[in-house]
N, C-alpha and C positions, 0 to 999 in steps of 0.2 A: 440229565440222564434220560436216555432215550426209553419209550415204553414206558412214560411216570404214571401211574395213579398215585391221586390225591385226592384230599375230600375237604371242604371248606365249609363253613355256613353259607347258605342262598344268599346272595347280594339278590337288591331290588334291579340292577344291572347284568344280572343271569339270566331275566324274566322273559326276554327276546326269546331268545335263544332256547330257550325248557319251552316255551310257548311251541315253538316251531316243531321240537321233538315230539310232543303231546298233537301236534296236530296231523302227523305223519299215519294215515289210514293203517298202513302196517301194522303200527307203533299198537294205534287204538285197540286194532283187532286182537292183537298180541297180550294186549292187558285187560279186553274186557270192559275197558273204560272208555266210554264215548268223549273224542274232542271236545274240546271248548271253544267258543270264539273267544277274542282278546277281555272282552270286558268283565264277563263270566270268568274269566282265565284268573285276573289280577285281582279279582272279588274272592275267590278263593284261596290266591296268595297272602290274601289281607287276613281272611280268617286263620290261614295258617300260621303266618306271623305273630297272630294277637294271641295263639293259643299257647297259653306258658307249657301246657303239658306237652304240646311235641317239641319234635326236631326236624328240621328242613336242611339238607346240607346239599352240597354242589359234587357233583364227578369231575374231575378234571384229569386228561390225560393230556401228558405232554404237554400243558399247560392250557390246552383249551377243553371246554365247556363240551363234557361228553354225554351229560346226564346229570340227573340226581335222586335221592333218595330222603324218606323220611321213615318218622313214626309218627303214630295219634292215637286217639283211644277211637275205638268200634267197636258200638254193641256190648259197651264195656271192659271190651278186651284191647291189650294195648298190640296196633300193625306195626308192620314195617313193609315200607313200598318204596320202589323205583322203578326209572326207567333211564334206558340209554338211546342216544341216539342213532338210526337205523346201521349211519355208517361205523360205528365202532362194535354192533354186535361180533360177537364169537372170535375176541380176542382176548378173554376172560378179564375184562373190565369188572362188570356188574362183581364178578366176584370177589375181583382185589379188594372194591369202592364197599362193598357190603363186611367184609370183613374189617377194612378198618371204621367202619361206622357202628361195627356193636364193638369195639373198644371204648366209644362213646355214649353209646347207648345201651348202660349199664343194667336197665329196668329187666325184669323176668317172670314172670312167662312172657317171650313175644312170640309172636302167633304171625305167619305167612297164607298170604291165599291165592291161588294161579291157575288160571285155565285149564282144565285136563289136559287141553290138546299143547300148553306152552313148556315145552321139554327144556328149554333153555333157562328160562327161568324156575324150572322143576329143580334143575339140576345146581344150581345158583345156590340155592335153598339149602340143598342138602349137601354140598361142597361146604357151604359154611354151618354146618349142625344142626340144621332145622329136621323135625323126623315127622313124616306124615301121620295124621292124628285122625282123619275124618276126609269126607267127602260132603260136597254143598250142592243141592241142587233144586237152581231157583230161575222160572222164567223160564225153561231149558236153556237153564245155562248151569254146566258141567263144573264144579270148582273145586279142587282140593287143596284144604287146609292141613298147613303147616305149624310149628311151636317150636323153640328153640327154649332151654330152660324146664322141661319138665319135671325134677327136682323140686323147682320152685313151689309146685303145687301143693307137695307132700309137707313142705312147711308151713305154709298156709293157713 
């Protein structure tokens, strides 16, 4: 089927390829998260791997390696992050690929956080139910945080 998203667990054979995404100046600027080089890169793949509490999963459209996304605990709150690669932004990937990953990632409250200035990933967020809860401002740098699950709080 033409236009597939899918979403898979991270193979250690993805690593190339997310490597190269994550290394993309754009990409970085976009997410706020400075590049890695490779050894740095695969040392946090390792931590993420060994962490039973997340999830690391693959984007795949059309059958190739578009991105991917996780969750983890921060700060004691549980995220969820991704990213795509430059050439498949603003074909509503991130969004298909994030929707079917909280089918998987059942946990709640999850909590989102994005640049002020990244409308793309603003809007990713709140396409799949996340509602803005607060504003972060650390280092000048501009961040607003998201929550999907609100509900969850109240039974808490």
């Amino acid at each position: 089927m033409a236009d597939e998203v899918m979403i898979r667990e991270t193979l250690e054979s993805d690593w190339p390829v997310l490597f190269e995404y994550q290394r993309d100046p754009a990409s970085s600027a976009m997410a706020g998260v400075p590049a890695r080089e490779w050894d740095a890169y695969v040392a946090l793949q390792q931590k993420i791997r060994a962490d039973a509490t997340g999830l690391k999963w693959t984007i795949l459209y059309d059958g190739r390696i578009a991105g991917d996304l996780m969750s983890f605990l921060h700060d004691g709150r549980r995220e969820v992050g991704y990213r795509i690669g430059q050439q498949y932004w603003g074909k509503g990937i991130a969004t298909q690929a994030l929707a079917l990953f909280l089918e998987v990632e059942r946990r709640r409250p999850l909590y989102g956080w994005v640049l002020s200035s990244n409308m793309g990933s603003r809007r990713v967020l709140e396409k799949c139910g996340f509602t803005v809860i607060g504003d972060e401002y650390e280092d000048g740098v501009h961040g607003i945080i998201f929550m999907l699950g609100a509900e969850a709080l109240d039974t808490q």
